[in-house]
N, C-alpha and C positions, 0 to 999 in steps of 0.2 A: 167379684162383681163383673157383668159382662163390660166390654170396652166401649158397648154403644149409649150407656151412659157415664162414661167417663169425660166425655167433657162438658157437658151439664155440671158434674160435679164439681170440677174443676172451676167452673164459672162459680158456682154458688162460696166455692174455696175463698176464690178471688175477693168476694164480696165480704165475706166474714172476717178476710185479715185485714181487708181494710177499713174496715171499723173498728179493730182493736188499735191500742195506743202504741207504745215504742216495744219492739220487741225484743226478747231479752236475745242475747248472745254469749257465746260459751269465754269461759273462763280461760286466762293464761297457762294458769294454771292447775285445774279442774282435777277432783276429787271422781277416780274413777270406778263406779258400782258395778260389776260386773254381772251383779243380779238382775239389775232393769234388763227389758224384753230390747229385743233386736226387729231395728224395722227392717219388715221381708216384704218385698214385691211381690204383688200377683202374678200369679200363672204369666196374664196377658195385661199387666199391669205397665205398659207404655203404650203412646201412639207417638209418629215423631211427626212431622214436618218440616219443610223448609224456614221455617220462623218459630217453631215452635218445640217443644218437648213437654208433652203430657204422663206424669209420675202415681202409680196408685200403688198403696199397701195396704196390708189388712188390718185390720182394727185393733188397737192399743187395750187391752181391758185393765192392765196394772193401772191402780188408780193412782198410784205413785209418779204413774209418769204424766208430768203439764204439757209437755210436746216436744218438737222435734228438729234436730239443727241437719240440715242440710248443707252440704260437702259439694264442691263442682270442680274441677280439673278441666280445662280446654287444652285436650291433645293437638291440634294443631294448630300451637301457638305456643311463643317461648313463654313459659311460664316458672317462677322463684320456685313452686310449692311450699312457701311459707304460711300463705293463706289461703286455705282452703277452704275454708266455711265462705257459705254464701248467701243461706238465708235462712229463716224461720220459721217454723210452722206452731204456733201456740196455742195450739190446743189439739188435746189428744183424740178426741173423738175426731180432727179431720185427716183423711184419707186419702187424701190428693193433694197434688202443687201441679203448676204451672208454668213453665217457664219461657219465657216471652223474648227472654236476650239471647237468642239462639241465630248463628250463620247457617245459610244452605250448604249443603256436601262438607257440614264440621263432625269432627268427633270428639265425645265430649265423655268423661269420665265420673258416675256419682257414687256417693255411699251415705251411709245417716249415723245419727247420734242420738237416744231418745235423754230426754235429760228432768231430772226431778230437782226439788228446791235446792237441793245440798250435792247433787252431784251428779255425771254423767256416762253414758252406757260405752262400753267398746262400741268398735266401727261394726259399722253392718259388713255385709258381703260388697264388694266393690261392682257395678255393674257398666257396660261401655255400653254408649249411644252414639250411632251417627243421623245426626239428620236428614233427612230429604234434599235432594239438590231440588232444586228452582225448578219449576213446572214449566212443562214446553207449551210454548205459543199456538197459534193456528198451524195445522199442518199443511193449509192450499193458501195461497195468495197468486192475485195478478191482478196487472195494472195496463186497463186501455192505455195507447198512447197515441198520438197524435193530434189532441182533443184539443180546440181552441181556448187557451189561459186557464185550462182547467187538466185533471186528473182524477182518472175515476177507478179506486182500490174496491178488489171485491176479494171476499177469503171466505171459507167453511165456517162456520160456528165452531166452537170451540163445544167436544163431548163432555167437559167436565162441568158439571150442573151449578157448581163454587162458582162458575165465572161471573162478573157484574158488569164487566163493561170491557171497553178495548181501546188501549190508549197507541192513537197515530203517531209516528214518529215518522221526521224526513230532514233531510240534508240535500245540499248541493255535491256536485263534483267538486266543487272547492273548498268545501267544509267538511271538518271532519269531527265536529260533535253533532249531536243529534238532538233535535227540538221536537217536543211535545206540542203539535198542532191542534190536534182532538182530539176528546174524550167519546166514544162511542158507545150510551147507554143499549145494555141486554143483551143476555148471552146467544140470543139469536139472532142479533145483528150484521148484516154480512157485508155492508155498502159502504165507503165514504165516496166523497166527489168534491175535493180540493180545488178553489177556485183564487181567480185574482194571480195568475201564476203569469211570467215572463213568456214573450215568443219565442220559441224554436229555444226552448233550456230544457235541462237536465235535472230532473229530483230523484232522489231516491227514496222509496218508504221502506219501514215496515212495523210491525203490528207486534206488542204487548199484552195478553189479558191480564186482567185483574179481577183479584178474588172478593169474595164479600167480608173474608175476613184479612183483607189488605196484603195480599202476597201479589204479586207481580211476576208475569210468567217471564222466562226467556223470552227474548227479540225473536221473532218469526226471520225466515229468509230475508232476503234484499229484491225488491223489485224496483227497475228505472222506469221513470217515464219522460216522454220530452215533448213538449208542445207542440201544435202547428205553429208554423212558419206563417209569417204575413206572407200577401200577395209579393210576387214580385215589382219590383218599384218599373214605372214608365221612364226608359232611358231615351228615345225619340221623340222630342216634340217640337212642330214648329209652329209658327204666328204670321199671319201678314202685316207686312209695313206698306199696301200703297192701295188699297180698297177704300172705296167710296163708305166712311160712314160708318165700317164694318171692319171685324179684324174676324179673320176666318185661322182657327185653331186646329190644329192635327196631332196626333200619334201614332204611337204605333200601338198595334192591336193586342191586347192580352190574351198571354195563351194558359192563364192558367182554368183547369178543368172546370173548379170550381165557381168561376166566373159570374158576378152577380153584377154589378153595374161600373159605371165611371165616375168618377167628384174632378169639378174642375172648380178651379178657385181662382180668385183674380183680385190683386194688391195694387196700388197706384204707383210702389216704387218695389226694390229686390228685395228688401228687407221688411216691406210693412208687414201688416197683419191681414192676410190672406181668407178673407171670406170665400164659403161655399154660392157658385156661380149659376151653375147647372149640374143634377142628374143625369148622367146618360146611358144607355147601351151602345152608343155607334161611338167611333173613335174622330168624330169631329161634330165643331159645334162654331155658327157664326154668334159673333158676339155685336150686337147692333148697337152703335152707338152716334147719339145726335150732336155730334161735335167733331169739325175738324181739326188731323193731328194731334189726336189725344191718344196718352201713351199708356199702355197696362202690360201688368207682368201676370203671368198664366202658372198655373202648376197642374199637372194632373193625377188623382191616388185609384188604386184598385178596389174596390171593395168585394170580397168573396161569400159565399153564403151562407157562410155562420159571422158575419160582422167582422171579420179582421179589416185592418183597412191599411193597403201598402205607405210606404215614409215618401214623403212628396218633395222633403226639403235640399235634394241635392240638382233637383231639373226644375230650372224656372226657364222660361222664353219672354221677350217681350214685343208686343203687338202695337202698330199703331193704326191709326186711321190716316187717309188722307192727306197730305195739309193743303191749306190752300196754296193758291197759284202766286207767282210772285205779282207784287202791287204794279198797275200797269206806270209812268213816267210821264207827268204832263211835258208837252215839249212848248205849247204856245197858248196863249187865248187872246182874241182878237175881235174888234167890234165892228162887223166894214161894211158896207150897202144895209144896212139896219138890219146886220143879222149878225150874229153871235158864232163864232167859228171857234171848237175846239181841237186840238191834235193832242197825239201823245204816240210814244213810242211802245214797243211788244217788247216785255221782258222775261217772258216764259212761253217758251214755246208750247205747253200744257192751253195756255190759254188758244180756244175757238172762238169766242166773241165777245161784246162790252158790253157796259150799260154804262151809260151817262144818268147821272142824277142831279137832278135841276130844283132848284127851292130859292122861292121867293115870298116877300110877305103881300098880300094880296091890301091888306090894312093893317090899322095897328095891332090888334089881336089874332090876324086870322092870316097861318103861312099854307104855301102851297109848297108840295113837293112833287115830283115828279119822276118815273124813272122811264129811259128808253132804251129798251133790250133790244138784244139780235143784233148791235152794230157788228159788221165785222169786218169794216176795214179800220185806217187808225185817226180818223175826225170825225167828227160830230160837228152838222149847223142847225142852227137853232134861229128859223124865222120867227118865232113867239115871242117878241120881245114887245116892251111897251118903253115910254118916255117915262123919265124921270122915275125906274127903279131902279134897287140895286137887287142882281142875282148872282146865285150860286151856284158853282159845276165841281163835281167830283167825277171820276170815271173808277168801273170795276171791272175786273177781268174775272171768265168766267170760263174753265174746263168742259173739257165733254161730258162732265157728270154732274156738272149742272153746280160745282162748288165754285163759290166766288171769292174773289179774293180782298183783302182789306184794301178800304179806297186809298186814292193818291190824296193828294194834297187836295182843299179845299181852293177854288179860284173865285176871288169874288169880282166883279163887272159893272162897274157904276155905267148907268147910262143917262146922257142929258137929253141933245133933244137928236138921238140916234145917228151922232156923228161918230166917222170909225176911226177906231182908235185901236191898237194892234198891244199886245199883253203879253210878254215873254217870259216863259214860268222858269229862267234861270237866274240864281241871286247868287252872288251881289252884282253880275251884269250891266250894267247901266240900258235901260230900258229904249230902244228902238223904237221910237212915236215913229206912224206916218200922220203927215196931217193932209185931211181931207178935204176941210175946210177952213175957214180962219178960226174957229171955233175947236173946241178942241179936251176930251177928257181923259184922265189917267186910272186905267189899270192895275188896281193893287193888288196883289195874293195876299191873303192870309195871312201867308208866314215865310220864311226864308226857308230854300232845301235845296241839298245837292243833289 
């Protein structure tokens, strides 16, 4: 029978022993007929493979004989030769076995026994089989490299038509077993593309087929691949500390090729959590902010154009605005010819001019305030006065960018019937009246301060 249905047969073999019940096995002792038939191989009565070994002989016609013990020796392997039977065939009309527990590159030794109710045959002819070694892999493989957290394996199809699919293997430099990533269904599948991978590392692949009837090819070569690199990090950057309002940010320029934008980010302390601030292309950026002396920390990342985005967390800088000027120092307040005289002394040289701010209640629900800018020397007089109120003076100081500084102390001015009375804004002091006339009122501050 030709070998191109020999393993059909073998399948249908399969099917039929394993419908029958417990098969017999040869005797200890066994009653030997040297009349029963001798099972003889076919011509082309093997096929081997790496897992397999397909067995065919010619047909049994001695009705005597129920079937057939099969005998196996594994030559490369320490073996008793005690026991040498291996399996059973029961029934005579079948003409094939199958053997499934088979190593690749093994050699394996059989012969038969045909055996009737009462006794059994000499050994056949003894016949050696080595199996097939393991089927080679793909014979092309390569591996982009440079590819942003990714890797992309391309290989030849595999010519052998058995193939089903192609199992991806890959390790690290530092590993030295090897992990099944993916299964790649169909023999003409040439592609993977391994993502989610580390910056600027090292993988290794390589490539298994697999058969439809479950063989496994050798490993294919070794190919490395190693990722792109993040951007290079921003090691320059500075911040200003003394702009109006504004903190004006700098770096230094990127030089890599790939170059797609800037991410600046900005934290209230070194450690916060750092919100994206501004996009940019240019390597600075003013950050406006409506508050004096407010303090932020900066970081700047690269971004390239396939999305990498450089580590930002080793360069912080930090920016402030502003602050105000220092608070100006009441020195007097004084009530004299029916007018209100304030002074004070300069306590930052930042400051170019004042404002006095005047509030008084007009009635009982309705106050008036007042402010008078541009002074720029160091008093303020105040003919606007009426009998029998009481007012208020602060004074601010104000920079050449127009930021003013927290007021002084509050002085408050009783007046009776606009006689002068002189108000000395230092405590605990004992207060210096002049008296102007016999009549006569006292000047109280607010509050005490050195």
């Amino acid at each position: 029978m030709k070998l191109l249905t020999l393993v059909t047969f073998c399948t249908a073999s399969l099917l039929i022993l394993s419908g029958c019940g417990a098969k017999p096995t040869p005797k200890k002792e066994p009653t030997v007929d040297e009349s029963l038939p001798l099972v003889n191989l076919t011509q082309s009565g093997t096929i081997l493979e790496s897992n397999a070994i397909a067995l065919e002989w010619g047909l049994i016609e001695d009705q005597r004989v129920k079937g057939v013990y099969i005998y196996k020796v594994p030559l490369d392997e320490k073996f008793n030769g005690k026991d040498e039977y291996y399996d059973t065939v029961n029934n005579r009309f079948s003409t094939h076995y199958l053997d499934l527990k088979i190593k690749p590159s093994s050699k394996y030794r059989y012969y038969f026994k045909t055996y009737s109710d009462n006794a059994e045959s000499t050994p056949s002819k003894s016949t050696i089989l080595t199996s097939l070694d393991v089927m080679d892999s793909v014979t092309w493989l390569y591996a982009g490299t440079g590819m942003p957290r990714s890797a992309k394996i391309i290989w030849r199809p595999h010519t052998n038509q058995k193939v089903k699919a192609y199992i991806i293997q890959r390790r690290t430099l530092e590993e030295n077993v090897w992990t099944d990533i993916a299964t790649v269904e169909g023999r003409l599948s040439a592609e993977y593309i391994d993502a989610k991978l580390k910056d600027k590392y090292t993988y290794i692949y390589r490539i298994r087929a697999f058969t439809y009837d479950g063989i496994t090819s050798k490993p294919s070569e070794e190919v490395k691949v190693t990722t792109k690199a993040l951007p290079q990090d921003i090691s320059k950057i500075s911040a200003t500390t003394d702009l109006s309002r504004r903190v004006e940010i700098r770096w230094e320029k990127s030089e890599a090729e790939d170059f797609l934008k800037y991410n600046l980010y900005r934290a209230s302390n070194i450690d916060g959590s750092y919100k994206l601030l501004a996009i940019l292309v240019n390597n600075s950026y003013i950050d406006t902010i409506e508050e004096d002396g407010k303090q932020y920390f900066y970081r700047v990342s690269v971004v390239d154009k396939d999305g990498l985005e450089s580590k930002n967390d080793k360069q912080s800088v930090m920016g402030t605005t502003l602050v105000k000027p220092k608070t100006p120092s009441l020195v007097e307040a004084k009530l004299i010819d029916g007018k209100v005289k304030i002074s004070w002394s300069k306590e930052d040289t930042r400051i170019k001019s004042y404002i006095v701010q005047k509030r008084y209640k007009k009635s009982l629900f309705d106050e008036s305030i007042a402010d008078f800018e541009g002074i720029n020397g160091l008093e303020f007089i105040d003919s606007e006065i009426e009998s029998d109120k009481i007012y208020y003076y602060k004074v601010f100081g104000v920079d050449i960018n127009g930021i003013k500084s927290e007021s002084s102390i509050e002085v408050e001015l009783k007046v009776g019937d606009l006689l002068v009375i002189d108000a000395f804004i230092q405590s605990p002091k004992i207060l210096e009246k002049e008296q102007v006339n016999s009549k006569k009122d006292l000047i109280t501050p607010l509050q005490d301060f050195n």
